[in-house]
C-alpha atoms as a printed R data frame, in Angstrom:
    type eleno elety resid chain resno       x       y       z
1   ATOM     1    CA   UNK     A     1  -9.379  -7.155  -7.895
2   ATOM     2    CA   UNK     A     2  -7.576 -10.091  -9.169
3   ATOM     3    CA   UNK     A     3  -6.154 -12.747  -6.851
4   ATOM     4    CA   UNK     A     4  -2.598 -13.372  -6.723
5   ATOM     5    CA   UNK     A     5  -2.002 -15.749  -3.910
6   ATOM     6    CA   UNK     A     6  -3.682 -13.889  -1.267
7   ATOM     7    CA   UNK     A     7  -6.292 -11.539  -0.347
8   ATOM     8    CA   UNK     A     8  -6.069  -8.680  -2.076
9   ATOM     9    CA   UNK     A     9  -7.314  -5.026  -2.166
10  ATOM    10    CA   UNK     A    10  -6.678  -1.703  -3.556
11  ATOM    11    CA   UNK     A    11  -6.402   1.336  -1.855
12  ATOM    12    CA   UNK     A    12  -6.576   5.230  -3.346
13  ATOM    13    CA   UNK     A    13  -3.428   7.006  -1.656
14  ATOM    14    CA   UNK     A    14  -1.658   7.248   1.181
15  ATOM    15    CA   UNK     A    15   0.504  10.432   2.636
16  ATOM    16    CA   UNK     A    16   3.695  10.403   3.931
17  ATOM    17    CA   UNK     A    17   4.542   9.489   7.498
18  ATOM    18    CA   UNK     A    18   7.163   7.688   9.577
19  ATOM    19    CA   UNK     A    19   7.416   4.119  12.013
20  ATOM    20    CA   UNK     A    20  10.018   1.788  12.806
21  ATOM    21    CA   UNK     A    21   9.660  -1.834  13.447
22  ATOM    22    CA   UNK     A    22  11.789  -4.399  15.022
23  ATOM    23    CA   UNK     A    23  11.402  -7.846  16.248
24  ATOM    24    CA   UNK     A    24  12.067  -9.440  19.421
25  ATOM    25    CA   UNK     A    25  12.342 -13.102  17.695
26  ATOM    26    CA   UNK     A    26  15.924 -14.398  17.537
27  ATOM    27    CA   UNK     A    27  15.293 -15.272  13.769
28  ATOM    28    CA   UNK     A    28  14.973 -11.472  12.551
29  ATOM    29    CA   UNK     A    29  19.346 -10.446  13.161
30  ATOM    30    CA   UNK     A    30  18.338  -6.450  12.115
31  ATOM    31    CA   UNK     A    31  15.561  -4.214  12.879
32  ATOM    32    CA   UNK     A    32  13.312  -3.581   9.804
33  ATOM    33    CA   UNK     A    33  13.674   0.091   9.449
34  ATOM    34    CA   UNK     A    34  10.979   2.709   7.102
35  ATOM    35    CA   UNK     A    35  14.010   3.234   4.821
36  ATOM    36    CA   UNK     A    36  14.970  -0.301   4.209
37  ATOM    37    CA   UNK     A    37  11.519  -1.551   4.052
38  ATOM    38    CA   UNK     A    38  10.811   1.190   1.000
39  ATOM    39    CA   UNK     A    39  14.325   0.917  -0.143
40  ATOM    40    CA   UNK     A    40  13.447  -2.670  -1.272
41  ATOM    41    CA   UNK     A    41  10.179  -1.669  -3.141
42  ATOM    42    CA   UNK     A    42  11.959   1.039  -5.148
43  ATOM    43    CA   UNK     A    43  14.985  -1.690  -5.866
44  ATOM    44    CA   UNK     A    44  12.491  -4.508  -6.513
45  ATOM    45    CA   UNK     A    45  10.881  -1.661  -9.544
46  ATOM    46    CA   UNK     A    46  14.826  -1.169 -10.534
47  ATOM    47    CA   UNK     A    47  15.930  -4.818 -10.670
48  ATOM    48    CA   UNK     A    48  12.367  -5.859 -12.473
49  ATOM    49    CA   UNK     A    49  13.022  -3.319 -15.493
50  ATOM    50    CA   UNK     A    50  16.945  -4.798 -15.793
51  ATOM    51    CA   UNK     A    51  15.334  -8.032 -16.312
52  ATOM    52    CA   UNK     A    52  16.978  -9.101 -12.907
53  ATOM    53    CA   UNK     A    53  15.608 -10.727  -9.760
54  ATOM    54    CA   UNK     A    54  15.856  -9.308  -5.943
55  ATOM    55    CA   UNK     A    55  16.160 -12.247  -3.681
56  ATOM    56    CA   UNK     A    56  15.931 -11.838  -0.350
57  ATOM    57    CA   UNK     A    57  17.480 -14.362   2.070
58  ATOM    58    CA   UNK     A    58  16.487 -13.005   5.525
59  ATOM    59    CA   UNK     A    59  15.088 -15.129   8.114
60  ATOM    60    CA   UNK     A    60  12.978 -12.404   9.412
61  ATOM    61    CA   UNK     A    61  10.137 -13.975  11.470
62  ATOM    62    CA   UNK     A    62   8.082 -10.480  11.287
63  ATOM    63    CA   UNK     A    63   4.340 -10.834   9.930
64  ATOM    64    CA   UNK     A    64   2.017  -8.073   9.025
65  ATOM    65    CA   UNK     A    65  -0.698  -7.094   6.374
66  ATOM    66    CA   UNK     A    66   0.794  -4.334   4.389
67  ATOM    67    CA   UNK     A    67  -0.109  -1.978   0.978
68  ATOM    68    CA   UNK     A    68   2.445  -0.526  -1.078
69  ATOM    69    CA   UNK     A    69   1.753   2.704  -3.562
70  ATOM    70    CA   UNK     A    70   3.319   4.351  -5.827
71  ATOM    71    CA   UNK     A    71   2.747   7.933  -6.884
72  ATOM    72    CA   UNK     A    72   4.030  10.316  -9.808
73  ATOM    73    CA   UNK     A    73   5.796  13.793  -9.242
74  ATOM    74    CA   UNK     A    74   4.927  15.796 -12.341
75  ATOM    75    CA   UNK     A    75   6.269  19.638 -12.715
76  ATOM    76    CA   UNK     A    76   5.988  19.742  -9.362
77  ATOM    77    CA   UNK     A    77   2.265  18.931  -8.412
78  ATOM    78    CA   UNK     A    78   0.836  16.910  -5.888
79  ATOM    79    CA   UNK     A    79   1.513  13.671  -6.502
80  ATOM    80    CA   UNK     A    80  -0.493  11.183  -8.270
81  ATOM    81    CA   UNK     A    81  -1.585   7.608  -7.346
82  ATOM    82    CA   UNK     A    82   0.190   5.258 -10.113
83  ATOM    83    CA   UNK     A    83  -0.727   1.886  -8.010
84  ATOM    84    CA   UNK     A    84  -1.544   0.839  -4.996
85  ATOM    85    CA   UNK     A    85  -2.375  -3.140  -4.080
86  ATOM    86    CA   UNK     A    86  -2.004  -4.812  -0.498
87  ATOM    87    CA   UNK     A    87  -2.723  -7.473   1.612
88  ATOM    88    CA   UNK     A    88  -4.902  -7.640   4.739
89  ATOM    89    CA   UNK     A    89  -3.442 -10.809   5.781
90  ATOM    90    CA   UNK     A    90  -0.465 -11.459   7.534
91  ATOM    91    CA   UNK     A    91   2.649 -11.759   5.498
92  ATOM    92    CA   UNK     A    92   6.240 -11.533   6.160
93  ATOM    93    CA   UNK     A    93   7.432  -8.208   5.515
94  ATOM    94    CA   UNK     A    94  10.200  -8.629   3.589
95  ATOM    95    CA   UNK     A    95   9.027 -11.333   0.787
96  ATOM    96    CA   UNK     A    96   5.404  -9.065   0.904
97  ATOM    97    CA   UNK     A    97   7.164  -5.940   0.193
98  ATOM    98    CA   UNK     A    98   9.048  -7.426  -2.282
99  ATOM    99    CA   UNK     A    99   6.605  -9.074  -3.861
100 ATOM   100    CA   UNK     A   100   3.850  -6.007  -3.472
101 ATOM   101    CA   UNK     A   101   5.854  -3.619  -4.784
102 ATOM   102    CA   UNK     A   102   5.926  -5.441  -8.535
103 ATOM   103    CA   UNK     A   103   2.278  -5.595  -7.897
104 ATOM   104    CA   UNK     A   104   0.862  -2.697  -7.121
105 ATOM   105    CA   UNK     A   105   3.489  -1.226  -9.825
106 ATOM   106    CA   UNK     A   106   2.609  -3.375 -12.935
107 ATOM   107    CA   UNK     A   107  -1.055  -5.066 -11.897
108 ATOM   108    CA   UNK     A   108  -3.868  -2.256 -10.401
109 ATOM   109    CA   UNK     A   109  -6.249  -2.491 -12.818
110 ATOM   110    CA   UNK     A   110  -7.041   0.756 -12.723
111 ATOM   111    CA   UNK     A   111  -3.611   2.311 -14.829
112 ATOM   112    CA   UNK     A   112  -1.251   0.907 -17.202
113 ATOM   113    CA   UNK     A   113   1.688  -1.077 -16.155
114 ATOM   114    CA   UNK     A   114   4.746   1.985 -14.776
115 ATOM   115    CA   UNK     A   115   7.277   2.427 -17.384
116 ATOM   116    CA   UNK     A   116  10.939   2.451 -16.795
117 ATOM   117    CA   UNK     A   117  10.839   6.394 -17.846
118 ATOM   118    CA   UNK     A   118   8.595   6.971 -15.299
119 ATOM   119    CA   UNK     A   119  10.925   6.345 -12.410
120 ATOM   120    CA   UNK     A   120  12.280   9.215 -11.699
121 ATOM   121    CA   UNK     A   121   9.214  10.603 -11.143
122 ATOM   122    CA   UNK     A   122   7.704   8.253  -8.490
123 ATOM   123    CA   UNK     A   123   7.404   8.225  -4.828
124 ATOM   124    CA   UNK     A   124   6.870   4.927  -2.911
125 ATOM   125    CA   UNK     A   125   4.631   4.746   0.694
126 ATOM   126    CA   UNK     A   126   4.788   1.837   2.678
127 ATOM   127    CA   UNK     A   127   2.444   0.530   5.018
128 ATOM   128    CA   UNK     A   128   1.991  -1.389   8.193
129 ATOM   129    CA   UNK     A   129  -1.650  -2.525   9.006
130 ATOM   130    CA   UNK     A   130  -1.979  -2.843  13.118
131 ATOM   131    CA   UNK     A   131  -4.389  -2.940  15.692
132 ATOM   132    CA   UNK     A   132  -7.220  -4.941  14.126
133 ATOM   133    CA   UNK     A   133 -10.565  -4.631  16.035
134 ATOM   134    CA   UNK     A   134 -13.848  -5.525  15.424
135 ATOM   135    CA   UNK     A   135 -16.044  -2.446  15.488
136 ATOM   136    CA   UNK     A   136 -19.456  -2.591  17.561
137 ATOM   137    CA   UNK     A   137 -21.318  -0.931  14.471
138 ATOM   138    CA   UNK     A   138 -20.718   1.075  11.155
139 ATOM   139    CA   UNK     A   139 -19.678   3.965  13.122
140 ATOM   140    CA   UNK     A   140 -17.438   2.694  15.376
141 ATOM   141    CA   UNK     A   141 -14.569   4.069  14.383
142 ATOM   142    CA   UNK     A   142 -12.283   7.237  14.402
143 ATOM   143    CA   UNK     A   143 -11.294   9.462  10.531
144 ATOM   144    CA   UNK     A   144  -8.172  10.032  10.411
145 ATOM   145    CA   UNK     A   145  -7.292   6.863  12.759
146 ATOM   146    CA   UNK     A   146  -8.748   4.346  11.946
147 ATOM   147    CA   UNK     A   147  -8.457   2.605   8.537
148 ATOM   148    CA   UNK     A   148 -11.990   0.486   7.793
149 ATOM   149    CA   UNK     A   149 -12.594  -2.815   5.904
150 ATOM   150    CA   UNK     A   150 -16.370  -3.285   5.417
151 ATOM   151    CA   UNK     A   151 -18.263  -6.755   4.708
152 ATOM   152    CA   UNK     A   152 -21.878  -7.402   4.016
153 ATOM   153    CA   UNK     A   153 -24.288  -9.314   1.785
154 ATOM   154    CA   UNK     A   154 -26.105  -7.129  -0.521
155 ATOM   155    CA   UNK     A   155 -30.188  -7.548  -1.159
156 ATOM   156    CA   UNK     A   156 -28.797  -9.790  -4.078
157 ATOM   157    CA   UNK     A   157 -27.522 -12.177  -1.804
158 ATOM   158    CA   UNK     A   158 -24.183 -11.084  -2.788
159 ATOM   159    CA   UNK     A   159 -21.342 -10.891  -0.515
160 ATOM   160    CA   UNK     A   160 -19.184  -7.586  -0.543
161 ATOM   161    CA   UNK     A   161 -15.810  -5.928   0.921
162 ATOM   162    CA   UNK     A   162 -13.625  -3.133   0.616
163 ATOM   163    CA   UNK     A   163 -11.461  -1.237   2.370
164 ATOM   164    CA   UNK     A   164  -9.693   2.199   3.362
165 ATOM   165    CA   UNK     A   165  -6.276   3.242   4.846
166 ATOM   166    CA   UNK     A   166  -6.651   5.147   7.416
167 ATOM   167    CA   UNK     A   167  -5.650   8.633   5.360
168 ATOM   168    CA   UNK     A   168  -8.603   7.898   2.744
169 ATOM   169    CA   UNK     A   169 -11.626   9.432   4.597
170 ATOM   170    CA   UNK     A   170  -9.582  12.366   6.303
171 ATOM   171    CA   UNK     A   171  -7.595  13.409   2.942
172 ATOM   172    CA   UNK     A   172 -11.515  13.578   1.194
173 ATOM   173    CA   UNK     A   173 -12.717  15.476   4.126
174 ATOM   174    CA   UNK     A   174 -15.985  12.297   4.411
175 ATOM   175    CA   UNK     A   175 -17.828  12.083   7.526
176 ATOM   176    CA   UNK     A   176 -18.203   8.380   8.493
177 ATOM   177    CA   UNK     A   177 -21.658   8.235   7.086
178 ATOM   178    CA   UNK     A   178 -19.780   9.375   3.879
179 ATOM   179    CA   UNK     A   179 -17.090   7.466   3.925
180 ATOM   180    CA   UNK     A   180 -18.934   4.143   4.342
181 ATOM   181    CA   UNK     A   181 -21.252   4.873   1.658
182 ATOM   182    CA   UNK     A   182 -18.135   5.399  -0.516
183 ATOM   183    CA   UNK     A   183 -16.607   2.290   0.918
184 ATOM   184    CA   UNK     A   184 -20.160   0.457  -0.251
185 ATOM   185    CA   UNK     A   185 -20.066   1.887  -3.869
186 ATOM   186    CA   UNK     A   186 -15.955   0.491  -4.198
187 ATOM   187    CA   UNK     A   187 -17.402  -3.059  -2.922
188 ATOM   188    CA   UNK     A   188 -19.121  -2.731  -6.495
189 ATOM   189    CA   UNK     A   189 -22.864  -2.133  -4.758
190 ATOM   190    CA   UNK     A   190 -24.904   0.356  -7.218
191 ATOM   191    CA   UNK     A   191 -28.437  -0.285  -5.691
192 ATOM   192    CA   UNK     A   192 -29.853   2.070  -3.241
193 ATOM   193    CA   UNK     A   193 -28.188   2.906   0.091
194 ATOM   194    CA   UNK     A   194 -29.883   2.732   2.847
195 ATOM   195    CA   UNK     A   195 -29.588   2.741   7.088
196 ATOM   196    CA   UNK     A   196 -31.244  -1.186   6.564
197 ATOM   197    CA   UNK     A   197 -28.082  -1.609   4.352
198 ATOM   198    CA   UNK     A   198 -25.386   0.244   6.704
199 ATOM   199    CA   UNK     A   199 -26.495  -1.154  10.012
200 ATOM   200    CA   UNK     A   200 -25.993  -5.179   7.861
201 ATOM   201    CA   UNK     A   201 -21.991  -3.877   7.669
202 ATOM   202    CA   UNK     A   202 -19.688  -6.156  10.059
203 ATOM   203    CA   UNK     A   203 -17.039  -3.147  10.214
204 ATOM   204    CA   UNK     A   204 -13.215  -4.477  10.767
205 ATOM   205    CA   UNK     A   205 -11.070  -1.693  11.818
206 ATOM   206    CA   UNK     A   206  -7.412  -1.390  11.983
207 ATOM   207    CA   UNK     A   207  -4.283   1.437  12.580
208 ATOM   208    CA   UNK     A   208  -1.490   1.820   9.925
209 ATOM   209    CA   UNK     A   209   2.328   3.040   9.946
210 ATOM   210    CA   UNK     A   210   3.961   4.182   6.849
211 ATOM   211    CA   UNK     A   211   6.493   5.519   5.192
212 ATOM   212    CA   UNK     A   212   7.392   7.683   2.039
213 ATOM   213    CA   UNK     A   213  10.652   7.608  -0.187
214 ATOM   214    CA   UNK     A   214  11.253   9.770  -3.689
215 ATOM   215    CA   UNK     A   215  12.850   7.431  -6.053
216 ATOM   216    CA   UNK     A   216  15.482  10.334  -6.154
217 ATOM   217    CA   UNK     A   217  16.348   9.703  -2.750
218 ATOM   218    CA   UNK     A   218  17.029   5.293  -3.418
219 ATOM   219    CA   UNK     A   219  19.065   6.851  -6.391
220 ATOM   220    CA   UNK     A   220  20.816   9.136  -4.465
221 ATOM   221    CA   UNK     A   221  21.557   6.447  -1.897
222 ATOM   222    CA   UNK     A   222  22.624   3.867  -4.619
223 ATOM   223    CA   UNK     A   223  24.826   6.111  -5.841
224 ATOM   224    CA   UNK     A   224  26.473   6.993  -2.224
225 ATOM   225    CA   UNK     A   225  27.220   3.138  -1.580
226 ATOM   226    CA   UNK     A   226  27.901   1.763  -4.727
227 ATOM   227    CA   UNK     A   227  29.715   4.730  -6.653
228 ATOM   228    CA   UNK     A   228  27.172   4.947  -9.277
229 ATOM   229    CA   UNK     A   229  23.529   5.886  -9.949
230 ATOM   230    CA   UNK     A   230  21.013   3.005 -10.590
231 ATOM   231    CA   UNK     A   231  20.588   2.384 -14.412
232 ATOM   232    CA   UNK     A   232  18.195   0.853 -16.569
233 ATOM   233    CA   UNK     A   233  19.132  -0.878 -20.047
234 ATOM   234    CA   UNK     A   234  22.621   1.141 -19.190
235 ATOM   235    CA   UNK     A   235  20.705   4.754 -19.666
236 ATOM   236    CA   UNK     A   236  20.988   6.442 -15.887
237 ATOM   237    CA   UNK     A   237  18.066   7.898 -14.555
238 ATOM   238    CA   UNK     A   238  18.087  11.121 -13.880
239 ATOM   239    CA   UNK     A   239  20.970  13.588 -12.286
240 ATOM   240    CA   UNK     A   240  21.817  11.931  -9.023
């Protein structure tokens, strides 16, 4: 994954969900709520194809590592994962959304850049990484709980990490053995896996909160406080 400024990672999906945050420091003047927080990724995606800037003034004092994906709604379907890049270190959640959401959107390596056409098809997750723990072993650690970041030096003398959200290994139906063997194979390892290789893991794991919005929904809102529907190069996006 390419560095931009921090630590980076992708993720494969995550599913929707719900939290609330707010501060207690005297710096933050508003609680950060799910639909602000993915409000601003699906304006930073607006403001970035009207060849505008989102700045963000807020003095909130609230720090956490966070991911940001985008999915596409086609015909109906399941959705789709379009992008998805985060940060396991701290950041403040405002500037990281803001900046993440660009990110994940226009730089996972592993689609082409989302088009302006595309919006009206996306959904955006957000998501809160808590609760970091160091984990006795490889398997010490819940599916469906826990999210896992793995690190270990390879018989190459090559040193490896990846990581999971916590809805990876439960939406793929992986036992833990599974799921850190698929864990070792993202890290970029193709040799042999073995218990030798497993039990050289240290195993990081962590708790996540998140939230899902349908671009629809930021257009819909938009339109409700401003009197019109978001538009890019004057052309509005869908029926809202």
């Amino acid at each position: 994954m390419e560095q931009i400024g921090r630590r980076e990672y992708e993720c494969s999906f995550t599913l929707s969900g719900g939290f609330s945050l707010s501060s207690s420091s005297s710096a933050c003047q508003f609680k950060l709520s799910p639909v602000l927080l993915v409000f601003i990724c699906s304006h930073c995606i607006s403001v970035y194809f009207e060849n505008d800037a989102f700045i963000c003034d807020s003095l909130c004092s609230v720090f956490s590592p966070l991911f940001v994906t985008w999915k596409k709604v086609v015909n109906g379907g399941e959705p789709r994962l379009r992008g998805c890049i985060g940060t396991l270190e701290a950041c403040q959640l405002i500037n990281g959304f803001r900046d993440y959401a660009l990110t994940s959107a226009l730089r996972d390596r592993r689609f082409p850049p989302i088009q302006a056409k595309e919006l009206p098809n996306l959904e955006c997750t957000v998501s809160i990484l808590t609760d970091y723990e160091t984990a006795n072993n490889y398997l010490d650690w819940e599916v469906g709980k826990h999210g896992i970041i793995i690190e270990f030096v390879d018989d190459y003398n090559t040193r490896r990490s990846a990581t999971y959200l916590p809805e990876v290994p439960a939406h793929e139906g992986w036992t833990r053995v599974e799921a850190i063997d698929s864990l070792i194979r993202k890290a970029g390892f193709s040799g042999p896996i073995t218990e030798s290789l497993r039990k050289r893991i240290k195993l990081t794991r962590y708790q996540s909160t998140l939230f899902t919005m349908h671009y629809s929904d930021y257009a819909s809102h938009v339109k409700a406080t401003r009197g019109a529907a978001p538009t890019i190069a004057g052309a509005r996006l869908g029926n809202y």
